[in-house]
PAKOL-169630 format. One record per atom (N, C-alpha, C, O): residue in three letters; x, y, z. Coordinates in steps of 0.2 Angstrom, whole numbers, padded with zeros to 4 digits, always signed. Layout:
N
AlaXYZ/...
//
This chain:
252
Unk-0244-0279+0128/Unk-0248-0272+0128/Unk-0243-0267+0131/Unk-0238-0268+0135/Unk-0245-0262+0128/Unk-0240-0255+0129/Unk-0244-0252+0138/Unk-0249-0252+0140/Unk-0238-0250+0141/Unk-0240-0246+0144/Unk-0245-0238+0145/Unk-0242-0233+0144/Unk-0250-0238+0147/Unk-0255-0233+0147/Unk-0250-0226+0148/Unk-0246-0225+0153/Unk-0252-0220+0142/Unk-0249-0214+0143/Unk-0252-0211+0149/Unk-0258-0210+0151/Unk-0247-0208+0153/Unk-0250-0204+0159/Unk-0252-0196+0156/Unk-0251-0193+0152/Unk-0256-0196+0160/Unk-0262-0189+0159/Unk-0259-0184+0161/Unk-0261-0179+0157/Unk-0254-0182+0165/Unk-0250-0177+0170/Unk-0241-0180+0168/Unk-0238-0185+0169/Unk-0240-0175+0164/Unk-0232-0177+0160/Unk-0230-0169+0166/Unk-0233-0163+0167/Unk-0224-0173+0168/Unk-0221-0168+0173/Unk-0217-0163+0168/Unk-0215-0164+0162/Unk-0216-0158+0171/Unk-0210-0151+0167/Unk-0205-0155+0167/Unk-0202-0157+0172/Unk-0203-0155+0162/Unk-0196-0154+0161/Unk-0191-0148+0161/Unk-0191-0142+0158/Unk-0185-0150+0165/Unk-0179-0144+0164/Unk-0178-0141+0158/Unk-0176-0146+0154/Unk-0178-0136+0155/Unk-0173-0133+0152/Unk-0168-0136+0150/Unk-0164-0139+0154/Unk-0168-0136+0143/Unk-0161-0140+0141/Unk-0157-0133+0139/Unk-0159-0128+0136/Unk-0149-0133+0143/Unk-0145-0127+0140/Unk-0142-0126+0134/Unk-0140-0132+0132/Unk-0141-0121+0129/Unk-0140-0119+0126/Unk-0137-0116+0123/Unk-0132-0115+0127/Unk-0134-0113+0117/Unk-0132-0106+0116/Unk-0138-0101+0115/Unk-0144-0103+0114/Unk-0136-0095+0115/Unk-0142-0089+0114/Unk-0145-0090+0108/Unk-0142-0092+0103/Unk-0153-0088+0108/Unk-0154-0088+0099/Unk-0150-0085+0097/Unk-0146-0086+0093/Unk-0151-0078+0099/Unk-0148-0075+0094/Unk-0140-0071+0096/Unk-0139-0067+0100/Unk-0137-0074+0093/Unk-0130-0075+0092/Unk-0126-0069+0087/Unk-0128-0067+0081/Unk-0121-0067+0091/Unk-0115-0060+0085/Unk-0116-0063+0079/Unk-0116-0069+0078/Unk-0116-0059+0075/Unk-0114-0060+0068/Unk-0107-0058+0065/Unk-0106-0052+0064/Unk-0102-0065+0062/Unk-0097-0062+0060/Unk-0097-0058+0053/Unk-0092-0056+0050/Unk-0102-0057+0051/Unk-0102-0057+0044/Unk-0104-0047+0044/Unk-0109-0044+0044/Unk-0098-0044+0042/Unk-0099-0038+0043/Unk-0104-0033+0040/Unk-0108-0036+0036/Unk-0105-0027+0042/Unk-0113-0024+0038/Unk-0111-0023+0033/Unk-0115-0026+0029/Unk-0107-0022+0031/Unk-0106-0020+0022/Unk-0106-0026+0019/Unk-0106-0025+0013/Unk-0107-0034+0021/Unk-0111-0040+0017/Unk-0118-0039+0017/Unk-0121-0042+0013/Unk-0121-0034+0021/Unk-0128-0032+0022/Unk-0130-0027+0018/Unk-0135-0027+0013/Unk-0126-0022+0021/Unk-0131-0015+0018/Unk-0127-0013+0011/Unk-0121-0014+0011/Unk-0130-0012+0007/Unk-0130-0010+0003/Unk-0125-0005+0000/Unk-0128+0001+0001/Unk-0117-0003-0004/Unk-0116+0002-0004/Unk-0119+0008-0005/Unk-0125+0009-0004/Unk-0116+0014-0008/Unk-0120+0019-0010/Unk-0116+0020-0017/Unk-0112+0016-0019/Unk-0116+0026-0020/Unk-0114+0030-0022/Unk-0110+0034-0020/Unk-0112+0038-0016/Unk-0102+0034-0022/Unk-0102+0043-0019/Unk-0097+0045-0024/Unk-0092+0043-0025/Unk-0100+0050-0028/Unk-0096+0050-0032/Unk-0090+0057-0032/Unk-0086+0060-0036/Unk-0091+0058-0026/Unk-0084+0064-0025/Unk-0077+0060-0024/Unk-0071+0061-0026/Unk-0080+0054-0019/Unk-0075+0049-0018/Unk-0072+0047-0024/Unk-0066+0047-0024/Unk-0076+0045-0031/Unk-0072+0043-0036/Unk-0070+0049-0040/Unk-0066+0046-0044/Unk-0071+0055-0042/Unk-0067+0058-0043/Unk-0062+0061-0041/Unk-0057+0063-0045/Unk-0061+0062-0035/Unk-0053+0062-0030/Unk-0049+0055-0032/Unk-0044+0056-0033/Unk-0053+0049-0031/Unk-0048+0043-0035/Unk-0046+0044-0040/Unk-0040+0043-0040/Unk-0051+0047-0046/Unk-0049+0048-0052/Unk-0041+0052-0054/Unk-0036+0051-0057/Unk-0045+0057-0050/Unk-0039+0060-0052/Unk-0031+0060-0048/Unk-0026+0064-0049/Unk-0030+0054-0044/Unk-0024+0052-0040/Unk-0023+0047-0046/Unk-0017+0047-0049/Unk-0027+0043-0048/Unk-0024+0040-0052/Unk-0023+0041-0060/Unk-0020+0037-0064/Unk-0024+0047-0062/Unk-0023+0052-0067/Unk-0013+0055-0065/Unk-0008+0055-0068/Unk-0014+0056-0059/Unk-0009+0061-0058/Unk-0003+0052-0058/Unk+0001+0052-0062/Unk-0003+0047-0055/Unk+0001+0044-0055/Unk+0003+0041-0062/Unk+0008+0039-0064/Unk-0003+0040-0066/Unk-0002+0038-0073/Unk+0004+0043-0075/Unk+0010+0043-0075/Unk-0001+0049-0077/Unk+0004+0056-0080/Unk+0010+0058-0076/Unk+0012+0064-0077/Unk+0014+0055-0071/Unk+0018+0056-0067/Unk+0023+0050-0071/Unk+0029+0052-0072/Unk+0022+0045-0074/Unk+0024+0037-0075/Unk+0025+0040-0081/Unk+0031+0042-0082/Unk+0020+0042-0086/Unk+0022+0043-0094/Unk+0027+0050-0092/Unk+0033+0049-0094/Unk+0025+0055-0090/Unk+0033+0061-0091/Unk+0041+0058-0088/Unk+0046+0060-0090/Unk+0039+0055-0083/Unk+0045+0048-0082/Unk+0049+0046-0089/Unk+0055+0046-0090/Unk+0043+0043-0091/Unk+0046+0037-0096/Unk+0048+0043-0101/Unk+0054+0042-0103/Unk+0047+0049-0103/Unk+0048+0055-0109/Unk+0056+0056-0107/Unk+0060+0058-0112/Unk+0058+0057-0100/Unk+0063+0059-0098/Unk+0069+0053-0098/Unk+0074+0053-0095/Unk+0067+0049-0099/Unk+0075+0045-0099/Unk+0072+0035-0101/Unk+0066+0033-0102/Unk+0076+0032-0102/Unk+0075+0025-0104/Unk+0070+0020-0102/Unk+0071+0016-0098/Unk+0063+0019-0105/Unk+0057+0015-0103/Unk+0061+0010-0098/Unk+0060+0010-0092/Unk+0065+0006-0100/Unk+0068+0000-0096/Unk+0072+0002-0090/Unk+0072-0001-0085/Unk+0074+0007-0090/Unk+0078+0010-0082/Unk+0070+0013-0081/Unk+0066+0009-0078/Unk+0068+0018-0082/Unk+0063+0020-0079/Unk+0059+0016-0075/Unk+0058+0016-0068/Unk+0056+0012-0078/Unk+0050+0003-0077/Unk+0054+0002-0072/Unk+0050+0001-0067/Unk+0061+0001-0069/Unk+0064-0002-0066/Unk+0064+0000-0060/Unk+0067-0005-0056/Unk+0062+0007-0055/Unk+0061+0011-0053/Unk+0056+0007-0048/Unk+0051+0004-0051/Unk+0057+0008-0040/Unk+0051+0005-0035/Unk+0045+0010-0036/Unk+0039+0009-0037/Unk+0049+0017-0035/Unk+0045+0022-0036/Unk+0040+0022-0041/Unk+0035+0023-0039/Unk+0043+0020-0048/Unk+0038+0021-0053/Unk+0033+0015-0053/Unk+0028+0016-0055/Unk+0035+0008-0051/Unk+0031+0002-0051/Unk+0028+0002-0047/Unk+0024-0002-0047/Unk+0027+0009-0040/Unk+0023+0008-0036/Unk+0017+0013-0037/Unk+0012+0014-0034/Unk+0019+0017-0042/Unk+0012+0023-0045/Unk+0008+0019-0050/Unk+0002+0019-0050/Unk+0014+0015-0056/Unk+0009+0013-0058/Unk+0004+0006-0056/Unk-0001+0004-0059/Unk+0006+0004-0051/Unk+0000-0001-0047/Unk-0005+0007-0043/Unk-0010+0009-0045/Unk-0001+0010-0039/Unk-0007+0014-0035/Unk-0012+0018-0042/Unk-0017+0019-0041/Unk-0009+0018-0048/Unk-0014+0023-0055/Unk-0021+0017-0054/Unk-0027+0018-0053/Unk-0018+0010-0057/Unk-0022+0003-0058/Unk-0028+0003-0050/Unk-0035+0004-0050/Unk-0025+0003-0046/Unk-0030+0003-0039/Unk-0034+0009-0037/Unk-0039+0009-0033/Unk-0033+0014-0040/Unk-0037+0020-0039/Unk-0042+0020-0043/Unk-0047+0022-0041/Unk-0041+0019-0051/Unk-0044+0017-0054/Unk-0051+0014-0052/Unk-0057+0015-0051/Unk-0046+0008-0053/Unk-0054+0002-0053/Unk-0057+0003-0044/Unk-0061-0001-0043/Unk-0055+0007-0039/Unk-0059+0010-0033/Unk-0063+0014-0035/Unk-0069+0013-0033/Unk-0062+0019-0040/Unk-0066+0025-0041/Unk-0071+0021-0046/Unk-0076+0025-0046/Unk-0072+0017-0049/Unk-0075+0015-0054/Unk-0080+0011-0048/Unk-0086+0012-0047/Unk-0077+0008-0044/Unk-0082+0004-0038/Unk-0085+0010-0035/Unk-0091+0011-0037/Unk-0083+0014-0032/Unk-0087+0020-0027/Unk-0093+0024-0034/Unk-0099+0027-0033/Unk-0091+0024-0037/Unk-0096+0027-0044/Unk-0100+0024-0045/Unk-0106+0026-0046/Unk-0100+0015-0047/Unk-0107+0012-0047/Unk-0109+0008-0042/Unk-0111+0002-0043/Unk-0107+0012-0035/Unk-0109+0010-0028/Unk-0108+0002-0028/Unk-0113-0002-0027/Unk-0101-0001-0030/Unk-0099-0009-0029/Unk-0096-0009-0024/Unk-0096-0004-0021/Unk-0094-0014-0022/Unk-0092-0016-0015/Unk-0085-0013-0014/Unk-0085-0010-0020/Unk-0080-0011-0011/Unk-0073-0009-0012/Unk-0068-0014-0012/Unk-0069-0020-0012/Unk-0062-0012-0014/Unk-0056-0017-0017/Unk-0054-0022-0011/Unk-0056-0021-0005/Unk-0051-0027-0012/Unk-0050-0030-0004/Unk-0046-0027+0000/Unk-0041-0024-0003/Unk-0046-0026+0006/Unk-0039-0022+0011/Unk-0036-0023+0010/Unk-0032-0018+0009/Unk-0033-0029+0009/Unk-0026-0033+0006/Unk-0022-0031+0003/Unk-0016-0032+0003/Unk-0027-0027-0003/Unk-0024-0023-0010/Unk-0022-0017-0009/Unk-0017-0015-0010/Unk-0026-0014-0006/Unk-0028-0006-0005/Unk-0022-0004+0000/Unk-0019+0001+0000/Unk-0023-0009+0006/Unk-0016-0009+0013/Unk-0011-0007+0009/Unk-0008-0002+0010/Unk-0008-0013+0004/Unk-0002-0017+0001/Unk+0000-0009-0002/Unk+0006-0007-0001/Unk-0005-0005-0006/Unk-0004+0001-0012/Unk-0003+0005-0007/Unk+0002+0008-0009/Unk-0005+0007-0002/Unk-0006+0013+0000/Unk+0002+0012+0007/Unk+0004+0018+0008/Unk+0004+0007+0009/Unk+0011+0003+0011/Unk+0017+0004+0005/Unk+0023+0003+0006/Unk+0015+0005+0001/Unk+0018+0004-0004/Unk+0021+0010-0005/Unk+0027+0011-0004/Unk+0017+0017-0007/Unk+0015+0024-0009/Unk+0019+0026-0002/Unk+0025+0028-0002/Unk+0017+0026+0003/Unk+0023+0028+0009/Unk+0030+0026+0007/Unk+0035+0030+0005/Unk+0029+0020+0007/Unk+0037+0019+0007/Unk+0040+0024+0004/Unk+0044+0028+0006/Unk+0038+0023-0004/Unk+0040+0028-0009/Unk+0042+0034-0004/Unk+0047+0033-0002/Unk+0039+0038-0003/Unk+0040+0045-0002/Unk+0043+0045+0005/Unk+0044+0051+0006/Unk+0045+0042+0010/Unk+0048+0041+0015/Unk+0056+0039+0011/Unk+0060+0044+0010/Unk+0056+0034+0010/Unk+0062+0034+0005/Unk+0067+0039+0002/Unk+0073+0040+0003/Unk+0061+0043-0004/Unk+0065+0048-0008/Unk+0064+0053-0002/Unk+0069+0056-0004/Unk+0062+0056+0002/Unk+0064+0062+0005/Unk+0069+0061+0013/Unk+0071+0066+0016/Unk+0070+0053+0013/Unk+0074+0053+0017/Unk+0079+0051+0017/Unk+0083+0052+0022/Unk+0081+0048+0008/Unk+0087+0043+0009/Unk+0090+0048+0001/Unk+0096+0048-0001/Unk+0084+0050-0001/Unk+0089+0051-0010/Unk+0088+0060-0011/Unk+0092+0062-0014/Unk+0084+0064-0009/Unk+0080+0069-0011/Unk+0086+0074-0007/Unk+0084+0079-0005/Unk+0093+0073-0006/Unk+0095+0078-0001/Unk+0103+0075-0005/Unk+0103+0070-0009/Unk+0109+0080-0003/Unk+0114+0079-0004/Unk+0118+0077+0000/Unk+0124+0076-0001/Unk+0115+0078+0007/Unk+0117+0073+0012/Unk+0111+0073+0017/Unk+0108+0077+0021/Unk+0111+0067+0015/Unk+0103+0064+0018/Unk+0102+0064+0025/Unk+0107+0063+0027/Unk+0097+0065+0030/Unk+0098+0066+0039/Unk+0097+0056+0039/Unk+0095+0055+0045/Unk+0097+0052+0037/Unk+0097+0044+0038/Unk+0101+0042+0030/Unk+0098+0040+0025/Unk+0108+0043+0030/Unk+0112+0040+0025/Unk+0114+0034+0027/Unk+0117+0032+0032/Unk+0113+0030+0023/Unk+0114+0023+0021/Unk+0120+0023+0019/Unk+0124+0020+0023/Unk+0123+0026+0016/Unk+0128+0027+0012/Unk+0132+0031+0008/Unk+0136+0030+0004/Unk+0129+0036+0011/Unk+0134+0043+0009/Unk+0130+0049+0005/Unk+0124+0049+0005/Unk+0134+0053+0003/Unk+0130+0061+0000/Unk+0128+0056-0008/Unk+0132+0052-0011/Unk+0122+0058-0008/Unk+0117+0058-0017/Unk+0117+0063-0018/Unk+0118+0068-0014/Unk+0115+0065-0024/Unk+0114+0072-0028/Unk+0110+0074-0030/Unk+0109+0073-0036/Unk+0104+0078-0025/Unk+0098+0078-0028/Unk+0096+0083-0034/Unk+0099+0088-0034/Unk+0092+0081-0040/Unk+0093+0085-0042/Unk+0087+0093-0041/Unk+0083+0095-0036/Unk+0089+0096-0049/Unk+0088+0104-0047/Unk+0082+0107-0047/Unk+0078+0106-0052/Unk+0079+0110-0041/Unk+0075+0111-0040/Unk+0070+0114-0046/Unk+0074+0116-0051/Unk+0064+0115-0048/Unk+0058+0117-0053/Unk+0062+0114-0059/Unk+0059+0114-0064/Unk+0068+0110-0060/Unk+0067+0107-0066/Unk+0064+0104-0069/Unk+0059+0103-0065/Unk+0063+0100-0074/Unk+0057+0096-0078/Unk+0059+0089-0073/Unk+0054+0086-0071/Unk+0066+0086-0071/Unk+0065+0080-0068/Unk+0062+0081-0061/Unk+0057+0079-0059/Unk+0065+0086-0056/Unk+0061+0087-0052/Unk+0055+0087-0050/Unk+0052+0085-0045/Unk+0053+0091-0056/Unk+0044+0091-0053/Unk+0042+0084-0054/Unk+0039+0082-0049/Unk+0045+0080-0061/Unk+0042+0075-0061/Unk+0043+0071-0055/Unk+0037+0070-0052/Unk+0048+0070-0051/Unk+0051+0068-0045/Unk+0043+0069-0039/Unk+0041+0063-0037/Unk+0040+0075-0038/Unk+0038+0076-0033/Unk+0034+0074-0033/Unk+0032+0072-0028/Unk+0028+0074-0039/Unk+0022+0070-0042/Unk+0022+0063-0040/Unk+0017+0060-0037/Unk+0028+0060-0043/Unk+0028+0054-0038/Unk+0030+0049-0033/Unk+0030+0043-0031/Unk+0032+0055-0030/Unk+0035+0053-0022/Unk+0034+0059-0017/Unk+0037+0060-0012/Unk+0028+0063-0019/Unk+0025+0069-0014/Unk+0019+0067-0015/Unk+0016+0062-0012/Unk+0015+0070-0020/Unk+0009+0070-0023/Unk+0006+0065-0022/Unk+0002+0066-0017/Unk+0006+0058-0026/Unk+0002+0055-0028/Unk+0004+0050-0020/Unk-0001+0046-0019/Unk+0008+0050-0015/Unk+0008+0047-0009/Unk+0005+0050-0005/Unk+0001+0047-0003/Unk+0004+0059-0003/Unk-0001+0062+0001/Unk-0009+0058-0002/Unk-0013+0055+0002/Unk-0009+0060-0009/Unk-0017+0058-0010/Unk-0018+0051-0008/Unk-0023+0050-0006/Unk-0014+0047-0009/Unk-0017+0039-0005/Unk-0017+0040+0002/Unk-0021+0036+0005/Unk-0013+0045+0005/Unk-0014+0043+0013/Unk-0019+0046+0013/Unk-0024+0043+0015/Unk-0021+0053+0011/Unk-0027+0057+0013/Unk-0035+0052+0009/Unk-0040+0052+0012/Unk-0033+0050+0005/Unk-0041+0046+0003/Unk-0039+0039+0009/Unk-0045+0036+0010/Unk-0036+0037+0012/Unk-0035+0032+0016/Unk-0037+0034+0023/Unk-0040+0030+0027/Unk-0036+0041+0024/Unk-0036+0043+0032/Unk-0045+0045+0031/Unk-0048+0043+0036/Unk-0047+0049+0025/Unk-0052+0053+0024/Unk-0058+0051+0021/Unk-0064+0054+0022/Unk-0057+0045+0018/Unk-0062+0043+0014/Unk-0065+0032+0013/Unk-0068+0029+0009/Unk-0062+0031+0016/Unk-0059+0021+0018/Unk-0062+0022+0025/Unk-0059+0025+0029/Unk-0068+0019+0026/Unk-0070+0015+0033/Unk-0062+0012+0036/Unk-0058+0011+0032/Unk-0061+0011+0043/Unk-0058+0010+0047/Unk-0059+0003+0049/Unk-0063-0001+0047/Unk-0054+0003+0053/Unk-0054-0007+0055/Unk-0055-0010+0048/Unk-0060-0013+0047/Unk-0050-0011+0044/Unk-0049-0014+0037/Unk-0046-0016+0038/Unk-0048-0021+0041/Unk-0041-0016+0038/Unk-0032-0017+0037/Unk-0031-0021+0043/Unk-0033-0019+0048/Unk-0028-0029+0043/Unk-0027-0034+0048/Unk-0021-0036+0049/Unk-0018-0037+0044/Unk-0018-0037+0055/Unk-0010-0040+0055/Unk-0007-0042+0052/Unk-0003-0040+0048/Unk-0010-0050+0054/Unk-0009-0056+0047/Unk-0006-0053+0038/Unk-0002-0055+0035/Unk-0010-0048+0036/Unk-0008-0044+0031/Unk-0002-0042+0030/Unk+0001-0042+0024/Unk+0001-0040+0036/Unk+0007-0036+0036/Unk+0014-0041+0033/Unk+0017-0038+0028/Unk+0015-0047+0034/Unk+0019-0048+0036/Unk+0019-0051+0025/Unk+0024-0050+0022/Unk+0014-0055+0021/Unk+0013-0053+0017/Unk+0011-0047+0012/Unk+0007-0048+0007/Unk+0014-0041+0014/Unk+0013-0036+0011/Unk+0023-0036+0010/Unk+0025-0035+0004/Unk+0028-0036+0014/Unk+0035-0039+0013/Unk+0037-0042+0008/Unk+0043-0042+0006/Unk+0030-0046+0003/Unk+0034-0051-0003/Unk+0036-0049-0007/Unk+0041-0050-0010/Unk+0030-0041-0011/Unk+0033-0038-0014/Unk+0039-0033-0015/Unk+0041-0031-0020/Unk+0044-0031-0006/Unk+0050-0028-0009/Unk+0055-0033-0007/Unk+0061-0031-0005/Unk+0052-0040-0007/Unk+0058-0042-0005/Unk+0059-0047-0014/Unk+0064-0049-0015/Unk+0055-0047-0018/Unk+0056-0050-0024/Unk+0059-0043-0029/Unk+0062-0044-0035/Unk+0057-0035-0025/Unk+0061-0031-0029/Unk+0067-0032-0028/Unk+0070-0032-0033/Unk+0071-0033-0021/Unk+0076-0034-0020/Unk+0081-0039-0023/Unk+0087-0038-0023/Unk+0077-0044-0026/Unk+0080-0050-0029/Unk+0079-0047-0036/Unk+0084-0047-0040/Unk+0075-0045-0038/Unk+0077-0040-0046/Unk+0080-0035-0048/Unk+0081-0033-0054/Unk+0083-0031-0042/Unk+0087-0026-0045/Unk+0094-0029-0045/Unk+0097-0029-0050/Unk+0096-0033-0038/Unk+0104-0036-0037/Unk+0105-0043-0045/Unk+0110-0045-0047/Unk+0097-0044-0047/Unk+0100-0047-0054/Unk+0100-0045-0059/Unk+0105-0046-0062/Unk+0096-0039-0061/Unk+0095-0033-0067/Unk+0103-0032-0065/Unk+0107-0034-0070/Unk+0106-0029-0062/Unk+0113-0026-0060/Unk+0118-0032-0062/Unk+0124-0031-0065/Unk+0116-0038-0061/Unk+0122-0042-0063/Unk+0123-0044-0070/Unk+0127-0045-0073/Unk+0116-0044-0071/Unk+0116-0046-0081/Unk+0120-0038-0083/Unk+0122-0039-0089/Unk+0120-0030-0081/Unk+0124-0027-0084/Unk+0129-0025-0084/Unk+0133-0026-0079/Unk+0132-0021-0090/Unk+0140-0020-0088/Unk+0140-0015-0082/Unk+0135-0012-0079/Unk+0149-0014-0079/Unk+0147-0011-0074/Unk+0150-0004-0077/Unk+0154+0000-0073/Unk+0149-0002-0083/Unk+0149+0004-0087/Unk+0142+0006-0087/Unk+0143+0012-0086/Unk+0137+0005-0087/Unk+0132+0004-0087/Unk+0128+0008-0083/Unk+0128+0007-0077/Unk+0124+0015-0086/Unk+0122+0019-0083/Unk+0117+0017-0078/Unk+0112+0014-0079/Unk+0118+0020-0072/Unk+0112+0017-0067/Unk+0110+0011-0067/Unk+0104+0009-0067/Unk+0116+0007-0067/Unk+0115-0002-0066/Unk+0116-0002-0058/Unk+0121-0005-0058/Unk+0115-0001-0053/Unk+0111+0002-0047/Unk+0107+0006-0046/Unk+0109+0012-0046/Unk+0102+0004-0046/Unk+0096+0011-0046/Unk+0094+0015-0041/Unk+0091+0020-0040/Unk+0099+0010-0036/Unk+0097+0014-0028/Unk+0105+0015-0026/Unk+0109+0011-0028/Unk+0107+0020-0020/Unk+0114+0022-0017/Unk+0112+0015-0014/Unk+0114+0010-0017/Unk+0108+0014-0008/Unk+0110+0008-0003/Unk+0110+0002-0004/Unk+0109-0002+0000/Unk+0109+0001-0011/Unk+0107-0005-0015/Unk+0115-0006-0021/Unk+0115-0011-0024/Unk+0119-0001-0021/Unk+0125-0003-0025/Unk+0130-0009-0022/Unk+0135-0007-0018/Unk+0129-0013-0023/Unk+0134-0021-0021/Unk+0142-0016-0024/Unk+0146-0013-0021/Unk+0141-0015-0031/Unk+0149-0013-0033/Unk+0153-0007-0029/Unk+0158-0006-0030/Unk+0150-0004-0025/Unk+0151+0002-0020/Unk+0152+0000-0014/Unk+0157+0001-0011/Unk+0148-0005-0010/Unk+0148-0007-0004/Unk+0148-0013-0004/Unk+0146-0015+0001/Unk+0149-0016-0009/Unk+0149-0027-0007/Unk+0141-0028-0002/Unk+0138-0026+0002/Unk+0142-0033-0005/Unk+0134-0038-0005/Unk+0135-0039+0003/Unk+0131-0043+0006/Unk+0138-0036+0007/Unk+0138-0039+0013/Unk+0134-0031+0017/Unk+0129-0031+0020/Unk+0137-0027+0015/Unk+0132-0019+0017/Unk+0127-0019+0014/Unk+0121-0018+0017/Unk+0128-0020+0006/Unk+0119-0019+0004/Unk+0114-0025+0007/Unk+0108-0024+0006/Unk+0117-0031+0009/Unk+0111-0036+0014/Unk+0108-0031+0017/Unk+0103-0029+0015/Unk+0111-0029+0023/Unk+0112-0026+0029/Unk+0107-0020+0027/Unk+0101-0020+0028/Unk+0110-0015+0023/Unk+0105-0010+0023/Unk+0097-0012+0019/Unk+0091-0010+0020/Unk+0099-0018+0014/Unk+0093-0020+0013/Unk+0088-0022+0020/Unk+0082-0020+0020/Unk+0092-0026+0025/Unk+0089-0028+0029/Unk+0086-0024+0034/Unk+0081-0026+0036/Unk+0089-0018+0035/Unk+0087-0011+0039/Unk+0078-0010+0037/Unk+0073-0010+0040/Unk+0081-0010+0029/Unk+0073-0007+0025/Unk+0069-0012+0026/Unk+0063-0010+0027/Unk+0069-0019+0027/Unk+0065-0023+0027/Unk+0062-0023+0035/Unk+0056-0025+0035/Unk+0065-0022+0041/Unk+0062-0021+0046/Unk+0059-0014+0048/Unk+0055-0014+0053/Unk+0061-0010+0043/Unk+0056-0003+0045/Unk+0051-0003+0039/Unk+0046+0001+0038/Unk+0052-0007+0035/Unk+0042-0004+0029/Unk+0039-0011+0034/Unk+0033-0010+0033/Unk+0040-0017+0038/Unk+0038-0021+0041/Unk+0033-0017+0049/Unk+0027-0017+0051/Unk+0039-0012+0051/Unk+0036-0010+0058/Unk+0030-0003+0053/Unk+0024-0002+0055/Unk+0032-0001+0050/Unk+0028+0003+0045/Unk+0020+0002+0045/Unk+0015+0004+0047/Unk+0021-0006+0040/Unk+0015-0009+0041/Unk+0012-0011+0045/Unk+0007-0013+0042/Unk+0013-0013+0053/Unk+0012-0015+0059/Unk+0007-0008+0062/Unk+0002-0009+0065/Unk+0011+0000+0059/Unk+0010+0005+0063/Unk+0003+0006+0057/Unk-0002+0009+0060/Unk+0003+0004+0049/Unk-0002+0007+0048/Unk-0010+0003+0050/Unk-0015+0005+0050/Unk-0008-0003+0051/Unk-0014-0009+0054/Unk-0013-0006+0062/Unk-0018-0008+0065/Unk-0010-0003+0065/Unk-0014+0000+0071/Unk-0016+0007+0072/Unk-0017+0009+0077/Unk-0016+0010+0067/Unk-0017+0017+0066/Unk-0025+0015+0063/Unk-0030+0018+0066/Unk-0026+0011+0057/Unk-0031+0009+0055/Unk-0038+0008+0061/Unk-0044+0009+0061/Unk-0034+0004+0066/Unk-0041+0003+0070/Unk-0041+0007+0077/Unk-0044+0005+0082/Unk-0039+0012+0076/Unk-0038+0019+0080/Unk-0041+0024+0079/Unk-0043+0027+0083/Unk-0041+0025+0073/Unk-0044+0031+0068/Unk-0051+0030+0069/Unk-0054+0025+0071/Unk-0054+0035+0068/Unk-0062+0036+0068/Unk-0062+0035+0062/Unk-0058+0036+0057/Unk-0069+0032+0061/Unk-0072+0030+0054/Unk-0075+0036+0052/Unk-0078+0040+0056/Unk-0074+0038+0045/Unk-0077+0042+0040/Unk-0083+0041+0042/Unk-0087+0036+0043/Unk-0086+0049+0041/Unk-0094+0050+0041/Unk-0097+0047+0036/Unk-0095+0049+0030/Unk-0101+0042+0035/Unk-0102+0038+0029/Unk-0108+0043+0026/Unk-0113+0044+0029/Unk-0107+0046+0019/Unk-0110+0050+0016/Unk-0113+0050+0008/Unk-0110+0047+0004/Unk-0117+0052+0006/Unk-0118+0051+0000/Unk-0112+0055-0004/Unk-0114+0060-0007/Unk-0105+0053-0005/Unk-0101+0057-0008/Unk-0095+0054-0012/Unk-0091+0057-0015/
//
């Protein structure tokens, strides 16, 4: 026989727990719902308008394969691609690009324009790598094209990035692979240059990147320069990101 259940069952303690209801790491935008904004994708549209037709008047002015070969020109036509398909997201209220992408373009689009206004865009540059370049002449046809893609279509990514991108996106860990793409440019230009003669017009594409000028021992070196400042760059743009106030979230 079983023991007889007692009529008077004492309380029991509390068994400890965690809280029910517990943070959620799953950010609001897995939640709520985009919107629309379609001011947002015509401002895309048309950066990425302006970096295409900055790319094609490029290519009209001198050799598709030198041109293509250009950080500057491979970094419009990725920023043209990424504005795009953003602007096509914020127009039928889809989720946005990953940060990863958008950080990597918009890291990218700086450097551009840091670069040509600090190291190529003067005749004696204030941070020379390697000596006076020859910029050219001001309102002419390569000029303007010049500025479009290394003035222009750079402000419009920082300003849709400062103006119009929620904040706290962009994450460290990111930084250090956003690096892989100039450093595989780096390993394409020093081979493009070896496969040509050294008659070869603009078989360096960059002053601080001519090996036959300054030996592979200075272009390391000044490569190495660049690869620690677009590094602290991207460092500075992942902490400006979570500093910045978020955009007033609007129907726009």
């Amino acid at each position: 026989m079983t023991a007889p259940i007692p009529r008077d069952i004492p309380d029991l303690p509390a068994v400890p727990g965690p809280p029910l209801l517990l943070p959620s790491p799953v950010p609001a935008t897995a939640v709520v719902a985009p919107v629309r904004r379609p001011v947002v994708a015509v401002f895309r549209l048309l950066t990425a308008v302006a970096a295409a037709g900055g790319v094609a008047l490029e290519l009209l002015l001198g050799s598709p394969a030198r041109i293509l070969s250009y950080f500057g020109v491979q970094t419009n036509i990725l920023l043209a691609v990424v504005m795009l398909l953003s602007a096509a997201r914020a127009w039928r209220a889809r989720r946005p690009l990953p940060s990863a992408v958008t950080g990597a373009t918009l890291l990218y689009a700086v450097i551009t324009a840091l670069v040509y206004h600090l190291l190529l865009a003067h005749t004696t540059p204030p941070f020379s790598m390697t000596g006076a370049t020859t910029a050219p002449a001001r309102w002419h046809g390569q000029w303007a094209v010049l500025q479009i893609l290394h003035t222009v279509t750079p402000m419009a990514a920082l300003l849709d990035w400062l103006l119009l991108t929620p904040a706290a996106r962009l994450h460290l860990r990111q930084a250090a692979a956003w690096l892989l793409y100039p450093l595989v440019y780096l390993a394409f230009s020093l081979i493009r240059a070896a496969f040509l003669t050294p008659s070869a017009p603009a078989r360096y594409l960059y002053p601080f990147l001519d090996v036959a000028t300054h030996g592979y021992r200075s272009t390391l070196a000044n490569a190495l320069l660049l690869g620690l400042g677009i590094y602290a760059l991207a460092v500075l743009l992942v902490a400006l990101d979570h500093t910045r106030p978020t955009p007033v979230r609007r129907r726009v």
